[in-house]
BABANU-386862 format. One line per field, with one value per residue (C-alpha): residue number from 1; x, y, z; residue in three letters. Coordinates in steps of 0.02 Angstrom, whole numbers, plus 50000, padded with zeros to 5 digits. Each point is the difference from the previous one (the first is absolute). Last residue first. Layout:
pos = NUM;...
x = X;...
y = Y;...
z = Z;...
code = ALA;...
This chain:
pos = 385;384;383;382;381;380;379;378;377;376;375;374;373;372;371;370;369;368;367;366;365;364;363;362;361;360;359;358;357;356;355;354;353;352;351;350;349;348;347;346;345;344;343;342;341;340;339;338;337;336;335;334;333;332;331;330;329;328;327;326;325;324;323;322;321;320;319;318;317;316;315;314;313;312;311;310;309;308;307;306;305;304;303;302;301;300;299;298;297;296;295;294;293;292;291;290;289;288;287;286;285;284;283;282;281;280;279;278;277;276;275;274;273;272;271;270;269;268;267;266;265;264;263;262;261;260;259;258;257;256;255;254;253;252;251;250;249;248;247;246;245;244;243;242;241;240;239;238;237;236;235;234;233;232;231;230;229;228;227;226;225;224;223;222;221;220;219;218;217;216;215;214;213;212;211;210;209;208;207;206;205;204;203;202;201;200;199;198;197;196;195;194;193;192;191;190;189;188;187;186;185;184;183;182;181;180;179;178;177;176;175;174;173;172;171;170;169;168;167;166;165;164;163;162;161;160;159;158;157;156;155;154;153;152;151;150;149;148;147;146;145;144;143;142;141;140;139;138;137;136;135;134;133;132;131;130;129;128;127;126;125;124;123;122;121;120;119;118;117;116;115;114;113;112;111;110;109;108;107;106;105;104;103;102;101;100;99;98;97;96;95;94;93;92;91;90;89;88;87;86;85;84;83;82;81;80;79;78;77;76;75;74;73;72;71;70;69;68;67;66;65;64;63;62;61;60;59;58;57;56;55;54;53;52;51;50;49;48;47;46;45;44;43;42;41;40;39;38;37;36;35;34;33;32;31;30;29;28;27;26;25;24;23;22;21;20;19;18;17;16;15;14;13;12;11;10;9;8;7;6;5;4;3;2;1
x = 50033;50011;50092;50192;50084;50130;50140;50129;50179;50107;50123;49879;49850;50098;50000;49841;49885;49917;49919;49906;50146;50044;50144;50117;50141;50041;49795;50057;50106;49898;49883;50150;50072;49836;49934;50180;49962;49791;50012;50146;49927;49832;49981;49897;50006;49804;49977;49836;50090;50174;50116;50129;49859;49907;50167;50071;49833;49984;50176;49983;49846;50081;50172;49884;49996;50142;49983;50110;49892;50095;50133;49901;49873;49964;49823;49941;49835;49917;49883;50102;49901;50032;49872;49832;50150;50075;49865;50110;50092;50157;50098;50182;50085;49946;49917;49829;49933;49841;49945;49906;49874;49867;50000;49996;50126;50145;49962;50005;50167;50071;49931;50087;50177;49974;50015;50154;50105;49926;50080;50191;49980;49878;50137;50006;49862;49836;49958;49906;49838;49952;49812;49954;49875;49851;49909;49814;49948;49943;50086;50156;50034;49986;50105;50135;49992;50022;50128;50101;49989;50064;50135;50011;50007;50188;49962;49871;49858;49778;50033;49977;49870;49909;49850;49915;49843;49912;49823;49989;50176;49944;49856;50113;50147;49861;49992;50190;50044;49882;50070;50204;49953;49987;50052;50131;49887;49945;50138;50157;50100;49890;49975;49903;49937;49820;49973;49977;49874;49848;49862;49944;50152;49957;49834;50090;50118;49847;49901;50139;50024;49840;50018;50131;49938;49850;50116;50087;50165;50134;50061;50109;49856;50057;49838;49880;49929;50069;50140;50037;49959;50143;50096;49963;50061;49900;50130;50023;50034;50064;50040;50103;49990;49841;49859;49939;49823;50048;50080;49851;49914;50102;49945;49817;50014;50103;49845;50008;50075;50016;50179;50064;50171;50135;50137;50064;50118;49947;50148;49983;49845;49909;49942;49985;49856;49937;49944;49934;49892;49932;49842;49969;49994;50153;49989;50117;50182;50094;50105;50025;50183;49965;49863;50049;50094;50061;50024;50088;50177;50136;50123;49949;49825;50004;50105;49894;49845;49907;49896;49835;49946;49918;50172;50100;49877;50000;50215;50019;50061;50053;49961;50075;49987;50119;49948;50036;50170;50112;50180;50138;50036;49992;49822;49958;49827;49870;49844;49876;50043;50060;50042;50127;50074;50206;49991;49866;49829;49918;49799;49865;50082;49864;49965;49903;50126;50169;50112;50168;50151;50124;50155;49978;49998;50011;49841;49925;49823;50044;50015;50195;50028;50160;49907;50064;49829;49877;49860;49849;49814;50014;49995;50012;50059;49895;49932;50061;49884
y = 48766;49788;49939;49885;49924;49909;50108;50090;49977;50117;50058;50068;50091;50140;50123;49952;50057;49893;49992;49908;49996;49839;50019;49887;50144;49974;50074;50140;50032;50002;50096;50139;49991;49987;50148;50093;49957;50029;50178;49962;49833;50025;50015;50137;49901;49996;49822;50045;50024;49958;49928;49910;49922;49932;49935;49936;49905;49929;49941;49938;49898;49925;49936;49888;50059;49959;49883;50037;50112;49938;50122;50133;50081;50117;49968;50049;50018;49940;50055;50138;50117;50150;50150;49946;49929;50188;50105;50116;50158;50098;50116;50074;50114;50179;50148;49948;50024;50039;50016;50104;49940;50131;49951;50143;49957;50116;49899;49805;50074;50029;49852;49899;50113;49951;49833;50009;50089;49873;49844;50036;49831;49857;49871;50048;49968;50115;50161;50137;50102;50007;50035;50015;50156;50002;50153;49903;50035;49800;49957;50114;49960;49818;49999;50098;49882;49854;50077;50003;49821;49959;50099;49922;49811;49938;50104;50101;49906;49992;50213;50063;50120;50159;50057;50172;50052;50137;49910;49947;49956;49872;49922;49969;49917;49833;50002;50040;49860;49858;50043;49986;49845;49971;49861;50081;50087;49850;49973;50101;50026;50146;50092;50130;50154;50107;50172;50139;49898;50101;49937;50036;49905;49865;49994;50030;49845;49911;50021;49951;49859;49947;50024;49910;49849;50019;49974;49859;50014;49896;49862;49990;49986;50104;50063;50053;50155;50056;49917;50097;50172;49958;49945;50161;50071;50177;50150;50101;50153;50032;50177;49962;49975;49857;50042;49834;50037;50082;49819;49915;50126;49970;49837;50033;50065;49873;49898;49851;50031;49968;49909;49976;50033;49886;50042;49892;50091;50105;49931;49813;50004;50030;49822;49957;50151;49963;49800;50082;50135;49892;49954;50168;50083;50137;50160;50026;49971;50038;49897;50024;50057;50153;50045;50118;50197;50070;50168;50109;49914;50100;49847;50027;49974;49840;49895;50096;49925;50043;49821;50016;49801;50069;50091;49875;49869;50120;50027;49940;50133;50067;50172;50057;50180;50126;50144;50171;50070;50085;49971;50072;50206;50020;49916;50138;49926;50141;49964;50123;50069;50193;50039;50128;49906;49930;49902;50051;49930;49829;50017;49882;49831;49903;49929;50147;50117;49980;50129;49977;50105;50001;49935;49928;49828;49982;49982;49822;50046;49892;50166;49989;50136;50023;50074;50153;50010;49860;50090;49897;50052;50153;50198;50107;50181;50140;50045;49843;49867
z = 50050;49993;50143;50007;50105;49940;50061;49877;50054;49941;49858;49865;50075;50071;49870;49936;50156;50106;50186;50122;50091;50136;50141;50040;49985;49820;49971;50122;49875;49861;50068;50038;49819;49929;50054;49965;49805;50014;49884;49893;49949;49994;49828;49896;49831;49990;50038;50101;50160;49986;49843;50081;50120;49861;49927;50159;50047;49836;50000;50192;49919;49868;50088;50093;50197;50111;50138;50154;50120;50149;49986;50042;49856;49872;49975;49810;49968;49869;49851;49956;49862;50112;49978;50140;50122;49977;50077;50073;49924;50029;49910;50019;49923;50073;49961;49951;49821;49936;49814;49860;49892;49937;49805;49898;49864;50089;50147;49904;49944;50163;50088;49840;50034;50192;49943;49880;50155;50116;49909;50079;50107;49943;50012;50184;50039;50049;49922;50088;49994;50181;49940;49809;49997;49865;49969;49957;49825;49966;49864;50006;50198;49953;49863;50098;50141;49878;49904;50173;50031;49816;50037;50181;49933;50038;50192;50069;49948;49992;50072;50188;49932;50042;49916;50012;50046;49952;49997;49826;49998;50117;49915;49869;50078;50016;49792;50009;50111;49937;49816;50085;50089;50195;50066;50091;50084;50096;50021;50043;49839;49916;50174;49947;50062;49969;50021;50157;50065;50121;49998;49823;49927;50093;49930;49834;50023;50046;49857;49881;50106;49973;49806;49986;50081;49869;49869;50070;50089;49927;50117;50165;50117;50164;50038;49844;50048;50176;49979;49823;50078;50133;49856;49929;50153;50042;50034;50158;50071;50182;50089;50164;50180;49941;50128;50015;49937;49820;49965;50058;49908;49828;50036;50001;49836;49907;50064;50093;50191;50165;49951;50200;50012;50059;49921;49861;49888;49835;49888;50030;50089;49851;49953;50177;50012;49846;50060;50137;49930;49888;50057;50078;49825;49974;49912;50070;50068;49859;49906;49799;50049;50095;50112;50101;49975;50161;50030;50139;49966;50062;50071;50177;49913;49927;50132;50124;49939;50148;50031;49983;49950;49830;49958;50057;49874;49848;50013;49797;49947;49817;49975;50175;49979;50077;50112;49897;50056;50118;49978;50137;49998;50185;50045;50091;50063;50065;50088;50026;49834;49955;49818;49972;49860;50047;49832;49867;50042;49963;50069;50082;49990;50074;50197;50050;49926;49979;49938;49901;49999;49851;49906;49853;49895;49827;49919;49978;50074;50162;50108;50059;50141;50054;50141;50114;50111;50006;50072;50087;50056;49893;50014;49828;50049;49951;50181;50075;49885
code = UNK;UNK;UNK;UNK;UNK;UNK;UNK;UNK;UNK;UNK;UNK;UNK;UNK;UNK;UNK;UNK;UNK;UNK;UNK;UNK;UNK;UNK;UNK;UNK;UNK;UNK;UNK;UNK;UNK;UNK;UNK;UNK;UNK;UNK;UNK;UNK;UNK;UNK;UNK;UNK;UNK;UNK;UNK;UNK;UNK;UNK;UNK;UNK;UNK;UNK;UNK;UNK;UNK;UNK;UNK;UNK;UNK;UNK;UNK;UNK;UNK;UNK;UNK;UNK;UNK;UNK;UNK;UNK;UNK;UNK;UNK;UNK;UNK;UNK;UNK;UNK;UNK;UNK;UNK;UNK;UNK;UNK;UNK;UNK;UNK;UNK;UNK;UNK;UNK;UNK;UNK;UNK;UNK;UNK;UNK;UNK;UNK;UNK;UNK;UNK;UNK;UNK;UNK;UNK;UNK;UNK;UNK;UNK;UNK;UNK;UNK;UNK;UNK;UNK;UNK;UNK;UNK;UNK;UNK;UNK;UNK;UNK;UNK;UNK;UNK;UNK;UNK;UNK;UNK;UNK;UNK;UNK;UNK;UNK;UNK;UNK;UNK;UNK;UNK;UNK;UNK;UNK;UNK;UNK;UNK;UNK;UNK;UNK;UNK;UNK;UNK;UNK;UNK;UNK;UNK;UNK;UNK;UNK;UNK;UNK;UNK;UNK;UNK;UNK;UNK;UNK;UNK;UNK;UNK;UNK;UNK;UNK;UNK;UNK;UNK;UNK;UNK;UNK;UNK;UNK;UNK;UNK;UNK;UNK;UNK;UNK;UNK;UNK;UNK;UNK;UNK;UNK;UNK;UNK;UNK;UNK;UNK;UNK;UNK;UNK;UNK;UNK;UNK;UNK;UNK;UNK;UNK;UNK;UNK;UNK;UNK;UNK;UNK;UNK;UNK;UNK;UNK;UNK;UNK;UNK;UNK;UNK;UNK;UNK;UNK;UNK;UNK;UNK;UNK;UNK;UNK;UNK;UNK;UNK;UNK;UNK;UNK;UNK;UNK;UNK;UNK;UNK;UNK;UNK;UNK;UNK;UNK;UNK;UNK;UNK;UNK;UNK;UNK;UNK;UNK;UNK;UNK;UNK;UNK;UNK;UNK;UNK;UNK;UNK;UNK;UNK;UNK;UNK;UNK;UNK;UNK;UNK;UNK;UNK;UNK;UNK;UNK;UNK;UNK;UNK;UNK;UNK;UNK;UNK;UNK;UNK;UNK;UNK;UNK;UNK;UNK;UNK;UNK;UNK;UNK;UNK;UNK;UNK;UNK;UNK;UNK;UNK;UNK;UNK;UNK;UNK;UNK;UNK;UNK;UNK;UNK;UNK;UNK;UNK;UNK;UNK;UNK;UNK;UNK;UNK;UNK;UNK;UNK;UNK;UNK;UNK;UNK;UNK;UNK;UNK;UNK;UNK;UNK;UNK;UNK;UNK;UNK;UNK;UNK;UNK;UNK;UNK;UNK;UNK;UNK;UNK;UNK;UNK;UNK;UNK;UNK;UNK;UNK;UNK;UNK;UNK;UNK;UNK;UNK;UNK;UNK;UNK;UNK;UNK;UNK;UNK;UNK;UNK;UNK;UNK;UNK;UNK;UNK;UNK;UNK;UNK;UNK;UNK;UNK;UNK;UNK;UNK;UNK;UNK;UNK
């Protein structure tokens, strides 16, 4: 303090300060004090700082949190995140999509770590770790330059019980990963995620779900779901989530909530009216959404039912498969990952132009997409996925 006058680290003088509680914004001052927002004072306050920012009426806000990241590996190797935090991120939330990175058993830390590279990348950091516990101090350890939650990956839970068996887990397999969803719980999990079209958590059944959900909502948690289908089958996607969240009492949160395909277009309205109604019965389901439209996932050899490969070749790659396998190839291909109606027309179009191209040149694609399967030359070769 000066005499009666408040004295901070940091004073943000002439704000247009936005505070994240949904009020409109202001104008103001803000203080900082050992690394916290000590105080939010009228503009031009006769508070004194030992550093003072006129930020000349531009927006100040809360950091932003990243709900949806999958940066675990940059944030193990300590690297700065500046892609995060130039853009006003200060939190990261881990963990997503059924996937985390513990608890993990040495014997399948390899196989896990190809499975995520995908969407976590494939730096080279060495996994010291078991527990959901000792990860979080691996994490703690490299000095992460911003805050960082995470959930526990039911199909992480799933490896570490049953591996990547695609069967219905026994009743005494639910009950270990009961166990170890509260463990992780313990140590430090802010919920559980799911993945529920990435194996193994797409194995998972709706009874297995709740019963394992359970030991979660026990603990606080919440869960957080990349639904079974975002496309032809999202309704029945989204009653899942809300039967889950009703059986088991854990606040249920559908991640990137979207619809894929075209055909599936002007569907949200009736959606959010289900999320709605499920709320006003007491259900907690709510949903995310990011700002954009555009997705991307990996994993697709484990979705598409294509049991070749097609080679678009040079002019030496004459032979033609049998009209029945370019048809199956077409269809599967017309439909996308898990035959859900998404497509990847719109998304691979200029791909294709350039492979296919190139492919003209003398060159040889590993590479198919519908639009360009009729009218060329389709090698021989051929590999099962």
């Amino acid at each position: 303090m000066w005499g009666n006058i408040p004295m901070f680290d940091i004073l943000f003088r002439n704000a247009k300060v936005i505070d994240g509680t949904g009020n409109p914004w202001f104008y103001g001052d803000v203080g900082v004090e050992g690394g916290t927002v000590a105080a939010v004072l009228p503009p031009g306050s006769t508070a004194r700082a030992r550093r003072v920012e006129d930020v000349d009426g531009k927006a100040l806000c809360p950091g932003f949190v990243d709900g949806h990241s999958h940066s675990e590996l940059p944030l193990l190797a300590g690297e700065i995140m500046d892609c995060k935090i130039m853009q006003g991120v200060t939190t990261e939330n881990l963990g997503l999509d059924g996937m985390s990175l513990a608890p993990i058993k040495d014997g399948d830390k390899a196989d896990w770590k190809k499975h995520l590279s995908g969407l976590a990348g494939t730096l080279d950091v060495p996994w010291t770790w078991n527990s959901f516990a000792e990860y979080l101090d691996c994490l703690q350890a490299a000095k992460p330059p911003l805050n960082v939650s995470s959930y526990v990956g039911l199909g992480t839970v799933r490896l570490s019980v049953m591996g990547m068996t695609d069967r219905p887990a026994e009743g005494h397999e639910i009950r270990a990963m009961r166990d170890l969803v509260a463990r992780c719980m313990d140590e430090g999990a802010r919920g559980i995620s799911a993945g529920l079209i990435y194996p193994p958590s797409r194995y998972q059944s709706l009874e297995e779900t709740v019963a394992v959900a359970k030991a979660a909502a026990a603990h606080g948690g919440i869960y957080d779901v990349h639904m079974r289908n975002e496309a032809d089958a999202i309704a029945e996607s989204v009653e899942e989530v809300i039967a889950i969240s009703e059986r088991s009492g854990i606040p249920a949160m559908i991640t990137h909530f979207k619809i894929r395909g075209k055909k599936n277009w002007g569907r949200s309205a009736a959606l959010i009216r289900r999320i709605d109604e499920a709320r006003a019965a007491g259900i907690d389901v709510t949903m995310a959404q990011y700002p954009y439209t555009a997705g991307s996932t990996g994993g697709f050899a484990q979705d598409l039912q294509v049991h070749a490969v097609v080679v678009f070749g040079n002019e030496q790659a004459e032979e033609q498969l049998d009209g029945t396998a370019v048809g199956r190839i077409k269809g599967e291909w017309r439909g996308g990952p898990q035959k859900d109606g998404g497509g990847f027309g719109d998304a691979l179009d200029a791909a294709v132009g350039k492979r296919a191209a190139a492919a003209e040149a003398g060159g040889t694609e590993f590479f198919a997409c519908e639009e360009r399967v009729e009218g060329l030359r389709v090698g021989s070769r051929t590999c099962d996925l």
